[in-house]
Residue, then its C-alpha position, 0 to 999 in steps of 0.5 A: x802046662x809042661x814043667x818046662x823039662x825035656x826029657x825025650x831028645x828027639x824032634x817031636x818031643x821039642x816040638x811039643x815042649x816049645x809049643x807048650x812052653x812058648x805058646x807058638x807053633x813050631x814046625x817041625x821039620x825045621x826042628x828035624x832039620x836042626x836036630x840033623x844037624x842040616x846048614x842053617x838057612x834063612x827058611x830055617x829061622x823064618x819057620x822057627x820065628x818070622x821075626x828074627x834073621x839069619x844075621x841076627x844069629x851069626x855070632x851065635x852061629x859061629x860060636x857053636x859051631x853050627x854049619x849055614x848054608x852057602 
């Protein structure tokens, strides 16, 4: 297991660190998408955590700034 750091600041280096941390797998592209800063949609989230909706993050969203798609 990982020391939890992340030092890399690319895609695959979250990816690797979040599966380790998390025991989960992650989808990288959606992780890509994120890191290109792509509008937030739905098929986002559910490819990061099925168990989690767009609107449940919408004042998180707003409060950073992120773009979501229409």
């Amino acid at each position: 297991m990982s020391s939890g750091r992340l030092v890399e600041r690319t895609p695959e280096a979250f990816q690797r660190f979040a599966e380790d941390y998390y025991e989960v797998s992650v989808d990288l592209e959606a992780v890509r998408d994120l890191y290109a800063f792509r509008p937030l949609d739905q098929a986002h989230v559910s490819a990061l955590n099925a168990e989690v909706a767009l609107t449940d993050l919408a004042q998180d969203i707003a409060e950073i700034g992120y773009p979501q798609a229409p």
